[in-house]
N, C-alpha and C positions, 0 to 999 in steps of 0.2 A: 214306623208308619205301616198300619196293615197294607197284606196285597190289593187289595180294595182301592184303598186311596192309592197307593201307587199309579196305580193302573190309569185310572181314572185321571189323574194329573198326566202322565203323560199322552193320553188320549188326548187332552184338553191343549197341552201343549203344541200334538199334531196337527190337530183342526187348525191353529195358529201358526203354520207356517214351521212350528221348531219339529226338529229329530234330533233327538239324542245323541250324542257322540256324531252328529255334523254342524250344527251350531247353535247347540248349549248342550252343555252338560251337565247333570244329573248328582248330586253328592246327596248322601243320605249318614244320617247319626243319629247312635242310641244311646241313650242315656238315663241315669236313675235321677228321681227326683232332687238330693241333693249336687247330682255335677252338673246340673241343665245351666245355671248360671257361669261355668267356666267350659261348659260346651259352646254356649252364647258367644262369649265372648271369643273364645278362641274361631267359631266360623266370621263373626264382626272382623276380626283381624285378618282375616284368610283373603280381605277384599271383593268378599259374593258382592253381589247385584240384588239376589231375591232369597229371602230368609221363608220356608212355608212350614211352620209349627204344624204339631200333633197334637192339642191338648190344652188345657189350659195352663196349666207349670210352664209346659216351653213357651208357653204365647209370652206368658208373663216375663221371663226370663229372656226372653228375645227382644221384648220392647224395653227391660232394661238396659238388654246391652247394646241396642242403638238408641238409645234416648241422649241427648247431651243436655249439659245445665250451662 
């Protein structure tokens, strides 16, 4: 995620009441386009709260691996 968006989410965050490393926490991953789907999966499994993609691939790859049938 550029420093740009970084920034910008946790600013958005702030205005909202959150900091960082006082109550929420921050995890960030990179990935090539073909591991995004077992990056997906593996943060789904990790038990997060809030998934915020970079791009279209990870959106894609993220709505699969919390989508259930």
């Amino acid at each position: 995620m550029p420093e740009t968006r970084i920034k910008a989410l946790k600013k958005s965050l702030s205005e909202n009441g959150y900091t960082v490393g006082e109550n929420i926490d921050v995890e960030y991953r990179k990935a090539k386009k073909g591991e995004l789907p077992n990056v997906a999966n593996d943060i789904v499994k990790s038990n997060i709260n809030i998934i915020v993609p970079a791009g279209t691939p990870a959106t894609i790859a993220a709505q699969k691996a919390t989508t259930t049938t």
